[in-house]
C-alpha atoms as an extended CHARMM CRD file, in Angstrom:
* protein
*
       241  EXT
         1         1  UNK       CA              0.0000000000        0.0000000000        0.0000000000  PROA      1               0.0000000000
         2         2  UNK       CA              3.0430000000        2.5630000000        0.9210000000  PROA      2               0.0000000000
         3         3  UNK       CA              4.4910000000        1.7300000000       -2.0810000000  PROA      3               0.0000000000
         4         4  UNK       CA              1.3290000000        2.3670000000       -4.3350000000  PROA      4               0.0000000000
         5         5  UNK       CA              1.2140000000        5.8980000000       -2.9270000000  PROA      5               0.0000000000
         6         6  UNK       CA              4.6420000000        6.5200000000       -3.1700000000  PROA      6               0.0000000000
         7         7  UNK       CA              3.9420000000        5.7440000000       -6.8950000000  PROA      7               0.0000000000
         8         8  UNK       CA              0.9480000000        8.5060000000       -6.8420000000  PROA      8               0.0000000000
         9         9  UNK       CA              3.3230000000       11.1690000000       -5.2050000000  PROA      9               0.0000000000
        10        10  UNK       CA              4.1620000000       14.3090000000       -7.8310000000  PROA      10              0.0000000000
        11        11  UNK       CA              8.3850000000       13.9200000000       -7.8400000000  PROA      11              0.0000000000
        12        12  UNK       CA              8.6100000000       17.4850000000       -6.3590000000  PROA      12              0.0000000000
        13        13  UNK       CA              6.7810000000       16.5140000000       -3.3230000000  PROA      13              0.0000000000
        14        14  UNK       CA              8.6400000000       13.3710000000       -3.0100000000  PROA      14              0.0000000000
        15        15  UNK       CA             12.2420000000       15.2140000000       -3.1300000000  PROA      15              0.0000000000
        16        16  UNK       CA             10.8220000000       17.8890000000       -0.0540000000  PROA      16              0.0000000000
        17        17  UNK       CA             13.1300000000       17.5730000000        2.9530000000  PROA      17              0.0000000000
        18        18  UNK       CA             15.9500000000       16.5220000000        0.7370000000  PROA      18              0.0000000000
        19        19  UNK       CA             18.7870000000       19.2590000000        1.1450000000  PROA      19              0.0000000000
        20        20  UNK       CA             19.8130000000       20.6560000000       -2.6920000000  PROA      20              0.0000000000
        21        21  UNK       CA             23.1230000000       19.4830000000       -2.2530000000  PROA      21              0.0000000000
        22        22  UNK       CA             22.1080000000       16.2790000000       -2.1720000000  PROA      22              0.0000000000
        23        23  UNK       CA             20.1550000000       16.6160000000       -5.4850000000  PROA      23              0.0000000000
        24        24  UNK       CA             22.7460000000       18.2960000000       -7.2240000000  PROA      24              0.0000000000
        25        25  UNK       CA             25.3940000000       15.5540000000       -6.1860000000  PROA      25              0.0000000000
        26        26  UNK       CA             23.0410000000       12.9310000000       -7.6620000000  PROA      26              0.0000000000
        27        27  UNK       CA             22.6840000000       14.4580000000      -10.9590000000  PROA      27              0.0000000000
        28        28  UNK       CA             26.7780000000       14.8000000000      -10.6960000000  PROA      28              0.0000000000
        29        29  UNK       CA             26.8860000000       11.3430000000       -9.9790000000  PROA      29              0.0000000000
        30        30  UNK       CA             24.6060000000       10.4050000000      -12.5490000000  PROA      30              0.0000000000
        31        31  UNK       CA             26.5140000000       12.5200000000      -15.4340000000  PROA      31              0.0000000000
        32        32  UNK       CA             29.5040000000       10.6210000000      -13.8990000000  PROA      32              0.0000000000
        33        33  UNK       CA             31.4880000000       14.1040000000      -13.9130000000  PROA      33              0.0000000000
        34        34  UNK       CA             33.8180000000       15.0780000000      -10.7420000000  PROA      34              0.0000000000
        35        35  UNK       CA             32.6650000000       17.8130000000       -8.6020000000  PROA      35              0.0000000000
        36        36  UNK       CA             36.5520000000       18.4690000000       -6.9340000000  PROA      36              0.0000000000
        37        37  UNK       CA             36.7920000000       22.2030000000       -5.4910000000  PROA      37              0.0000000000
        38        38  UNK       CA             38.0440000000       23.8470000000       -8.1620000000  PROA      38              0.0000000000
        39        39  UNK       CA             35.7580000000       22.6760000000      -10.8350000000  PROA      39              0.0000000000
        40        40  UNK       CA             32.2810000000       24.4030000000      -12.2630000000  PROA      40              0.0000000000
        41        41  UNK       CA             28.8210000000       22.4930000000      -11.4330000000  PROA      41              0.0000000000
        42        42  UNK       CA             26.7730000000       25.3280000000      -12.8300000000  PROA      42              0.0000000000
        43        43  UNK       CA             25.6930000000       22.9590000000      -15.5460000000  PROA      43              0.0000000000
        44        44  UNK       CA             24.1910000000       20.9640000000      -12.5950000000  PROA      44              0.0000000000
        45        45  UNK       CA             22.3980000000       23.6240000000      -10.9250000000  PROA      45              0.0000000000
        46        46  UNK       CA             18.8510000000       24.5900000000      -11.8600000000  PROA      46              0.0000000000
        47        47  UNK       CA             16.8510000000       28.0600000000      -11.4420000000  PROA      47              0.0000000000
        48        48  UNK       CA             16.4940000000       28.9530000000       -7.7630000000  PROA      48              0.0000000000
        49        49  UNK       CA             18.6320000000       26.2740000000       -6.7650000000  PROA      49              0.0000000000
        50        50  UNK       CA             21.4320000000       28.9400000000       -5.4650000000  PROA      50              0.0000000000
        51        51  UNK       CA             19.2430000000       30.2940000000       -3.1440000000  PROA      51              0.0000000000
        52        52  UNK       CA             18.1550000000       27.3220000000       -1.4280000000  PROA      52              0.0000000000
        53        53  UNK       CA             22.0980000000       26.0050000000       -1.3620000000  PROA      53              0.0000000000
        54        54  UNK       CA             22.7430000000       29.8730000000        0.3340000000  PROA      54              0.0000000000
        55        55  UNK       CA             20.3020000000       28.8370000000        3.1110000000  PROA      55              0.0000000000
        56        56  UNK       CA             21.5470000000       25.1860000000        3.5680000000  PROA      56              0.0000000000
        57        57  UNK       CA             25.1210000000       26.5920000000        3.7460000000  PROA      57              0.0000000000
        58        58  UNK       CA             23.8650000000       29.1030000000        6.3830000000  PROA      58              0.0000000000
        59        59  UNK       CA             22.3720000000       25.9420000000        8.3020000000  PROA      59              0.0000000000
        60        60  UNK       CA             25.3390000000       24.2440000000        8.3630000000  PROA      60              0.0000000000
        61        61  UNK       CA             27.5490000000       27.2490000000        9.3330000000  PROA      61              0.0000000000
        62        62  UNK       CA             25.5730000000       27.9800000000       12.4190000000  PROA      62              0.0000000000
        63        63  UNK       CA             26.8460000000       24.3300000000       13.7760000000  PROA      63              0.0000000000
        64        64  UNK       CA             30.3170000000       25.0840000000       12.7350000000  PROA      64              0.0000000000
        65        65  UNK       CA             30.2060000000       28.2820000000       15.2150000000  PROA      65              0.0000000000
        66        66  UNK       CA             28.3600000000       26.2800000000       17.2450000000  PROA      66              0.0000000000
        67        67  UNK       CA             31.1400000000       23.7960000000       17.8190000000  PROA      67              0.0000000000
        68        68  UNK       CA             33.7500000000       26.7550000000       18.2180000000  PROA      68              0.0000000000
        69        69  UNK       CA             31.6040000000       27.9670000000       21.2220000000  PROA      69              0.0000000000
        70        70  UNK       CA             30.1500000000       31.0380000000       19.8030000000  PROA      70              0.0000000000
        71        71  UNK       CA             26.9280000000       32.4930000000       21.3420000000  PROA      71              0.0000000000
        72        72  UNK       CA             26.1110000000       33.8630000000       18.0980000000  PROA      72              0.0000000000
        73        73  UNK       CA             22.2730000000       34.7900000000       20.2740000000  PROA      73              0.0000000000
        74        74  UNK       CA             24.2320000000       36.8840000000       22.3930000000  PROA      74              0.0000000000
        75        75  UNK       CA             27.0460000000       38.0160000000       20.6930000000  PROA      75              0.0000000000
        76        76  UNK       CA             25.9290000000       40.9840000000       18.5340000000  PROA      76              0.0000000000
        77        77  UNK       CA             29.2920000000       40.7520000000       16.0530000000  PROA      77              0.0000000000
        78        78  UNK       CA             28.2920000000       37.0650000000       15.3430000000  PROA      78              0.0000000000
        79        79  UNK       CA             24.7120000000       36.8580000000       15.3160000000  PROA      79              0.0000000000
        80        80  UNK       CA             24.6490000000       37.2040000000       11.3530000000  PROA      80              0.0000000000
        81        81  UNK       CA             27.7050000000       35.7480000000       10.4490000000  PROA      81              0.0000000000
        82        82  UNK       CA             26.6180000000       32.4260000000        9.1740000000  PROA      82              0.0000000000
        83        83  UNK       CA             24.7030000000       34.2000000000        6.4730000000  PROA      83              0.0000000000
        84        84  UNK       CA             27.7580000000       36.3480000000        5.9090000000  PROA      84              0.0000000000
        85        85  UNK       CA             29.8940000000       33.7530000000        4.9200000000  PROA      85              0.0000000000
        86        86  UNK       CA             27.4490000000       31.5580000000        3.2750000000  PROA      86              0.0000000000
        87        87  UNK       CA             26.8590000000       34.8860000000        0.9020000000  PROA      87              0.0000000000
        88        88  UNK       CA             30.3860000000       35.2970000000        1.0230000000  PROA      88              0.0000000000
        89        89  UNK       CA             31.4340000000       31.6400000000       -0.3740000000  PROA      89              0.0000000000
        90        90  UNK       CA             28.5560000000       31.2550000000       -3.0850000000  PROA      90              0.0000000000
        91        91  UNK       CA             28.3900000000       34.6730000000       -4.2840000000  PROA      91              0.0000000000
        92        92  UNK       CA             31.4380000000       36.3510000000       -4.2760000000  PROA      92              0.0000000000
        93        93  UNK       CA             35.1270000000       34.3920000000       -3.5750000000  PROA      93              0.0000000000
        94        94  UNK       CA             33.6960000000       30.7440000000       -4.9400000000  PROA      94              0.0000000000
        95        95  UNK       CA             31.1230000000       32.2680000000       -7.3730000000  PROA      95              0.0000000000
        96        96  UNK       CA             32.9680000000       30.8210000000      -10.0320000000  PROA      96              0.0000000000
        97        97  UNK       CA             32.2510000000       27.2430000000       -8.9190000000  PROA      97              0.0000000000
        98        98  UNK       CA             28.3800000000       27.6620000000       -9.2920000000  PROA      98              0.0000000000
        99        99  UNK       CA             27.4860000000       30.6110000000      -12.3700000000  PROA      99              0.0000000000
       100       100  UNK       CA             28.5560000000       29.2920000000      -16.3120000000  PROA      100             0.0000000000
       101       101  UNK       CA             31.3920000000       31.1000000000      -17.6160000000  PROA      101             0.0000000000
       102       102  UNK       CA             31.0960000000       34.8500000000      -19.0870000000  PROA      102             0.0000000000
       103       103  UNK       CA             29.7670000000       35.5590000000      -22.1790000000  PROA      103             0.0000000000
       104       104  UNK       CA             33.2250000000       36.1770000000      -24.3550000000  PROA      104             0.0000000000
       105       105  UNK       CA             32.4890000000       38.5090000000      -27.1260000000  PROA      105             0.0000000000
       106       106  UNK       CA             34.7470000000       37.6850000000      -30.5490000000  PROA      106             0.0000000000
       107       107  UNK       CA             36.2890000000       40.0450000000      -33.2480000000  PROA      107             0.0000000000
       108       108  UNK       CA             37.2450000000       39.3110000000      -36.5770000000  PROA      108             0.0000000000
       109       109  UNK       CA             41.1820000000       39.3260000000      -36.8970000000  PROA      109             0.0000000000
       110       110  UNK       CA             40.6380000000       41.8250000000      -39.6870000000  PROA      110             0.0000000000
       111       111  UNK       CA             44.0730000000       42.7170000000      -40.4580000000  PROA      111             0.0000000000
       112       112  UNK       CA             45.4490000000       39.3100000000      -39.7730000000  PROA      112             0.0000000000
       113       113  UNK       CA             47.4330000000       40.4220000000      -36.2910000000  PROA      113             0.0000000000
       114       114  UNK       CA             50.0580000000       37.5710000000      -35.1730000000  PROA      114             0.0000000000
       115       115  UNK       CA             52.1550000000       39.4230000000      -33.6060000000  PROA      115             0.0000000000
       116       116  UNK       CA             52.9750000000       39.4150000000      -29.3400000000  PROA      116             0.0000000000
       117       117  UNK       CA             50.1910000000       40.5050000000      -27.2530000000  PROA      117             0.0000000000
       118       118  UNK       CA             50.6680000000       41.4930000000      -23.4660000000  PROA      118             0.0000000000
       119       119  UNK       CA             47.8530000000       41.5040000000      -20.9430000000  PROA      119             0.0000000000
       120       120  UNK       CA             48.4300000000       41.9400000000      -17.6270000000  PROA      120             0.0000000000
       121       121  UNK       CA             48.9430000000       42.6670000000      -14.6550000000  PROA      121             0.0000000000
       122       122  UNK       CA             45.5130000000       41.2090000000      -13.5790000000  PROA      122             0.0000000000
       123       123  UNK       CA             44.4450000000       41.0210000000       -9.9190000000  PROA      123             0.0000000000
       124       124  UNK       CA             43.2350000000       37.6790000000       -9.0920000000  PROA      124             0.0000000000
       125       125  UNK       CA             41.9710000000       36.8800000000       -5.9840000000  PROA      125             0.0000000000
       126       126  UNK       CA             41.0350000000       33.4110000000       -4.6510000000  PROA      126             0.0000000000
       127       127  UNK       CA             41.4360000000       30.9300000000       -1.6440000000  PROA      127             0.0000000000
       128       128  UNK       CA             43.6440000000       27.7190000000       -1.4460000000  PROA      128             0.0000000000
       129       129  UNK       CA             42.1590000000       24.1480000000       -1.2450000000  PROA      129             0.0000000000
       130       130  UNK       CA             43.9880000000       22.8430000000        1.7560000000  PROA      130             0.0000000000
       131       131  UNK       CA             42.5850000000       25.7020000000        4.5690000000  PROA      131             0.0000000000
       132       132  UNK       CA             40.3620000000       28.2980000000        2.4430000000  PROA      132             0.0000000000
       133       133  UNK       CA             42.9810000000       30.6570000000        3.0470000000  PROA      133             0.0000000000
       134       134  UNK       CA             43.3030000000       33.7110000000        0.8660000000  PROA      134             0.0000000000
       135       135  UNK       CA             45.5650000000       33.5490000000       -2.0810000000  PROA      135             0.0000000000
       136       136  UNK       CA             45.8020000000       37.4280000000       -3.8800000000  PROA      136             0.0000000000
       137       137  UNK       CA             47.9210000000       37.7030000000       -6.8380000000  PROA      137             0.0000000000
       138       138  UNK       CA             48.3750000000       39.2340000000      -10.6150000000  PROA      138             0.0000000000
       139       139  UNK       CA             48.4190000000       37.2320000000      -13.7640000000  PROA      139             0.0000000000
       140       140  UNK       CA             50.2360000000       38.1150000000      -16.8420000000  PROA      140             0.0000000000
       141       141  UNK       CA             48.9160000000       36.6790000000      -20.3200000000  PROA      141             0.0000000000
       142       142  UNK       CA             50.8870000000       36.6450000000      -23.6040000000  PROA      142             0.0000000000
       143       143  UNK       CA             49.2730000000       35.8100000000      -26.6340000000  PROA      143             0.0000000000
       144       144  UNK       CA             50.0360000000       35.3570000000      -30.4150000000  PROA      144             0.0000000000
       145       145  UNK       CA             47.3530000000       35.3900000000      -31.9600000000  PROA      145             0.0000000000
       146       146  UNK       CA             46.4030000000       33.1070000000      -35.0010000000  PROA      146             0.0000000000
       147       147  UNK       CA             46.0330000000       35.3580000000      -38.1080000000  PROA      147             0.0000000000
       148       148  UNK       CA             43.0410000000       33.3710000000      -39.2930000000  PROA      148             0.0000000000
       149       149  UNK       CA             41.1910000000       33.1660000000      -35.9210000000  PROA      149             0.0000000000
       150       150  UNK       CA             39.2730000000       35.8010000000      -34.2810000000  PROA      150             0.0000000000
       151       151  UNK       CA             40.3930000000       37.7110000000      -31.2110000000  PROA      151             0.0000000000
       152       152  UNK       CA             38.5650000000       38.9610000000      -27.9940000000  PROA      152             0.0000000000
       153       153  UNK       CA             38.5140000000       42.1980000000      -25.9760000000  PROA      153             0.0000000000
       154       154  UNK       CA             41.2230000000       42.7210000000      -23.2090000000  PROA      154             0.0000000000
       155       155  UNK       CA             38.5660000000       42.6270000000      -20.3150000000  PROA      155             0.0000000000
       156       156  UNK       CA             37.8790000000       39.5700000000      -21.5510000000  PROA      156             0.0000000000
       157       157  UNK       CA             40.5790000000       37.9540000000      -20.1360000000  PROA      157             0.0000000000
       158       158  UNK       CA             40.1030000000       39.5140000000      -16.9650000000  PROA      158             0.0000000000
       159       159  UNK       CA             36.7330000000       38.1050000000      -16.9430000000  PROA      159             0.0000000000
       160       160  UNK       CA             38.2540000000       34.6890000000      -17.6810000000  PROA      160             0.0000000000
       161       161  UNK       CA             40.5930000000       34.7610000000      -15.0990000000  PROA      161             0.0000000000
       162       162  UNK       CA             38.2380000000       35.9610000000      -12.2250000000  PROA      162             0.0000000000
       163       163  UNK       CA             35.6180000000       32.8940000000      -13.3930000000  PROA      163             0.0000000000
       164       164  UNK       CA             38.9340000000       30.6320000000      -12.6170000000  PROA      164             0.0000000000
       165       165  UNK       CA             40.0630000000       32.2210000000      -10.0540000000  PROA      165             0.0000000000
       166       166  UNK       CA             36.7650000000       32.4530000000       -8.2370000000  PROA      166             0.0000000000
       167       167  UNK       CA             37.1680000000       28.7440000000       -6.7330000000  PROA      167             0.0000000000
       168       168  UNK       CA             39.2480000000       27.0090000000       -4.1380000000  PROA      168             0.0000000000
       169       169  UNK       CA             42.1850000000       26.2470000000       -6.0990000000  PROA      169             0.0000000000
       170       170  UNK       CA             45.5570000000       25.6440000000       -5.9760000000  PROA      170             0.0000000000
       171       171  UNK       CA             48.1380000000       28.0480000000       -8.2190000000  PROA      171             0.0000000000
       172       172  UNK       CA             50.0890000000       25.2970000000      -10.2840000000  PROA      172             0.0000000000
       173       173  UNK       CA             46.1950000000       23.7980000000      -11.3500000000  PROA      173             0.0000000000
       174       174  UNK       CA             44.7060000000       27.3370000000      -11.8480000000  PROA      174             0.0000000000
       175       175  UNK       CA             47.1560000000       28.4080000000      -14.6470000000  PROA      175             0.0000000000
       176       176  UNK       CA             46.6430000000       25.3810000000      -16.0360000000  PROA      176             0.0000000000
       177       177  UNK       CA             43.2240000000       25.7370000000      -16.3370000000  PROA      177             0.0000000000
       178       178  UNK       CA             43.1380000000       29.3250000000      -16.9220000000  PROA      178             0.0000000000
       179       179  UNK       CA             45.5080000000       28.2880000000      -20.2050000000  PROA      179             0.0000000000
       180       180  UNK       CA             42.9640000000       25.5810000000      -21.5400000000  PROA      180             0.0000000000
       181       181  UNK       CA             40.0770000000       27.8750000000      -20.9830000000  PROA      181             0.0000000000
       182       182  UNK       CA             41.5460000000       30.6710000000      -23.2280000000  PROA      182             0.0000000000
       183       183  UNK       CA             43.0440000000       28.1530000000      -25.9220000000  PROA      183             0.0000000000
       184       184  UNK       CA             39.8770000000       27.0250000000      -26.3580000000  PROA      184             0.0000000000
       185       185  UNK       CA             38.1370000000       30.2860000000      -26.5150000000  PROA      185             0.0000000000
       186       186  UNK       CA             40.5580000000       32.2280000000      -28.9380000000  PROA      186             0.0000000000
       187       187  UNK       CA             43.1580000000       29.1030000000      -30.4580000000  PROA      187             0.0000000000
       188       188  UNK       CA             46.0470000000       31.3590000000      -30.7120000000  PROA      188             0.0000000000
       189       189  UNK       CA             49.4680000000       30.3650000000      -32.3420000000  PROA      189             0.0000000000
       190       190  UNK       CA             51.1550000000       30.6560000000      -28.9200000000  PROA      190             0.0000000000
       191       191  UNK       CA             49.7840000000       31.5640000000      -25.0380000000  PROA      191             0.0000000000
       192       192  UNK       CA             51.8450000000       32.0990000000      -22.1140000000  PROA      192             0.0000000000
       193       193  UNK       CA             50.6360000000       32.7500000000      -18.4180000000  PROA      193             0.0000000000
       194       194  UNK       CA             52.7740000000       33.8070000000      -15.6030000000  PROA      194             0.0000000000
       195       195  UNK       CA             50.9530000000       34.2160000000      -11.9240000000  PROA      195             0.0000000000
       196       196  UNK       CA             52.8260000000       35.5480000000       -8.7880000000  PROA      196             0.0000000000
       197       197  UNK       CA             50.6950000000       35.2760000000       -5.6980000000  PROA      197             0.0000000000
       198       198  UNK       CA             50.8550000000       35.4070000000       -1.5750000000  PROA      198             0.0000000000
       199       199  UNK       CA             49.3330000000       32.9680000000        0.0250000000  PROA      199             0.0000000000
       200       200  UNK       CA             47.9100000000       33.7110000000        3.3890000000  PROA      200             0.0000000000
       201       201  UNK       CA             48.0410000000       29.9720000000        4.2860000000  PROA      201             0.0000000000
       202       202  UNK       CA             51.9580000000       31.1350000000        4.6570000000  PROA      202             0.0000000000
       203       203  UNK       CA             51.6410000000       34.3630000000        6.0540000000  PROA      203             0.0000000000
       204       204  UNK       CA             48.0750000000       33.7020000000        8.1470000000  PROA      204             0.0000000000
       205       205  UNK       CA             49.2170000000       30.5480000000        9.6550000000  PROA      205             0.0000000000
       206       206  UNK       CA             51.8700000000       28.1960000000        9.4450000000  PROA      206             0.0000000000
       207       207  UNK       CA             55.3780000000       29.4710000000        8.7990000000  PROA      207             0.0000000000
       208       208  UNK       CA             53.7060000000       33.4020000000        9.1350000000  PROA      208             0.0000000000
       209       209  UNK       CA             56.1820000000       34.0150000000        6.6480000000  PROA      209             0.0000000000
       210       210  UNK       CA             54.9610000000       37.9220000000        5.2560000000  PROA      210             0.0000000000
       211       211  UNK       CA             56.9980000000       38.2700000000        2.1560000000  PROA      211             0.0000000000
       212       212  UNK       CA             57.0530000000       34.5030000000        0.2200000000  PROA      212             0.0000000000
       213       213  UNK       CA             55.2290000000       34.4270000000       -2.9370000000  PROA      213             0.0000000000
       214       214  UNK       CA             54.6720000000       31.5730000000       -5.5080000000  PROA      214             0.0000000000
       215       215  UNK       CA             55.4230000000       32.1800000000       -8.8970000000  PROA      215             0.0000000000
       216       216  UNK       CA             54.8210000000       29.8390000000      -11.7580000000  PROA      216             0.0000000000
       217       217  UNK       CA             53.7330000000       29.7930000000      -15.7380000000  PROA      217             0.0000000000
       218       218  UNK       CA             52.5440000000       28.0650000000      -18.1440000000  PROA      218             0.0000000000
       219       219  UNK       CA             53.4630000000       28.1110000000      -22.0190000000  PROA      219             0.0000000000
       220       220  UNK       CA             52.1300000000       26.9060000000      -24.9850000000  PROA      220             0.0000000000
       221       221  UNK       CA             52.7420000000       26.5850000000      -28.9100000000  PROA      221             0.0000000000
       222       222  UNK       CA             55.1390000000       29.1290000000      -29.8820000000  PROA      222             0.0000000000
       223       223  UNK       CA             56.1740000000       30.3580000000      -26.4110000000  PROA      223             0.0000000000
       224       224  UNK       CA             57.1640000000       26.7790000000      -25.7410000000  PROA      224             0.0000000000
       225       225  UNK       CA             58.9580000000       25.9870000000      -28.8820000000  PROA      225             0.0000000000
       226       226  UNK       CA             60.6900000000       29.6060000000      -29.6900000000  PROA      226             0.0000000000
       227       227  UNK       CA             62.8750000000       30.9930000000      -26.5680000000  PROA      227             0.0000000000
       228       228  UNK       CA             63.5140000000       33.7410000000      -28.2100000000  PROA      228             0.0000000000
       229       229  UNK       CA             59.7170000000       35.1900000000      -28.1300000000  PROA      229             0.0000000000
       230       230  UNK       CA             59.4970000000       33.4740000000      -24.8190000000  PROA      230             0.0000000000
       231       231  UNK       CA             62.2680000000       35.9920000000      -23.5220000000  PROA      231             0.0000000000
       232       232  UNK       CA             60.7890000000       39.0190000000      -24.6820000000  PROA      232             0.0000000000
       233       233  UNK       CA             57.1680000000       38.2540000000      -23.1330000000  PROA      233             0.0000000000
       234       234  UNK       CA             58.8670000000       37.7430000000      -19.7860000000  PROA      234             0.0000000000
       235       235  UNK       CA             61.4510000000       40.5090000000      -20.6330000000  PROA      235             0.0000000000
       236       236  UNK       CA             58.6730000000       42.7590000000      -20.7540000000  PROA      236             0.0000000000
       237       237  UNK       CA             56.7080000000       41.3520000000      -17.0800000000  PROA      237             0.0000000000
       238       238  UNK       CA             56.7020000000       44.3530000000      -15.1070000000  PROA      238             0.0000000000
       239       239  UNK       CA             56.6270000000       42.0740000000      -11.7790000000  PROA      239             0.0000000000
       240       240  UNK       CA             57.2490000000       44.1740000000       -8.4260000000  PROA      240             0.0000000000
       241       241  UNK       CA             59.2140000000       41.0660000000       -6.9500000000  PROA      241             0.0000000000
């Protein structure tokens, strides 16, 4: 009989009282994709979804001050925080985990340009897997573009960047998939990416070490095959350090 009106039960009904995470894990699961920190599940969320993960992060937040012995009731700094940081992880320093990426506007390569292109420095901002820790940075991008290929608009790559950057990542992996995003979007002859960045998991905690920074890069095509042009593109890095 309890299975028979299970049976009648309209799906939405029979999914209330099952937190959204849980039904956007199962549709993960059933796409048989990976859903590691640094990777985008927008394609997994649908409308109005965000909102109800805001308010189950906020939930679970409240027993994570809970166990550090907060009396958020009493304590007037505290007493919102939950929703703070719930706000603060889904729509601002992890957005980038949960929205598709931005709209990238092309241009016809008109007068067939394939010669260096410098973009940079970019502020990226993000937080490290390992302890959600700030990591604040620039990026540098060189491109050569493909004559026959079209080109996009230099906030473009900002807004690619931030979309990558907007995750828990860690530097060596975001590069990397900064690079594959933007060889994808614009296939140029040759990209290179350079990305110097503190990482407060050093200077916060740990070591407390103030002035270490990580600096890597990534090259690609003719930045990996010609020294020469690889030189001059990080010849011409204006890097503080």
């Amino acid at each position: 009989m309890l299975m028979k009106m299970q049976s009648r039960m309209n799906p939405n009904e029979a999914d209330e009282g099952t937190p959204v995470s849980v039904k956007i894990r199962e549709r993960i699961a059933a796409a048989r994709k990976r859903f590691n920190a640094n990777d985008n599940i927008a394609q997994f969320i649908e409308p109005g979804e965000l909102d109800l993960l805001l308010d189950e992060v906020e939930e679970k937040m409240k027993g994570v001050l809970s166990s550090l012995v907060i009396d958020t009731e009493r304590d007037h700094n505290t007493d919102n925080t939950a929703r703070r940081v719930a706000k603060m992880y889904l729509q601002e320093v992890f957005k980038g985990r949960y929205v598709a990426a931005p709209t990238i506007t092309e241009f016809p390569n008109a007068e067939h340009l394939n010669e260096l292109m410098i973009v940079g420095p970019i502020t990226v901002r993000s937080a490290c897997s390992h302890h959600f820790c700030p990591v604040i940075g620039q990026i540098w991008i060189g491109v050569l573009p493909n004559e026959h290929t079209n080109v996009i608009g230099l906030s473009k790559y900002a807004r690619l960047a931030e979309w990558i950057m907007g995750r828990p990542q860690i530097q060596e992996e975001a590069v990397v998939q900064l690079a594959d995003l933007i060889q994808e979007k614009t296939q140029p002859d040759g990209l290179a990416i350079v990305m110097e960045a503190s990482h407060f998991c050093m200077s916060w905690r740990g070591v407390k070490d103030m002035d270490s920074k990580m600096i890597n890069s990534v090259m690609r095509g003719a930045f990996l095959k010609n020294p020469d042009l690889r030189r001059e593109f990080l010849s011409l890095i204006p890097r503080k350090g």
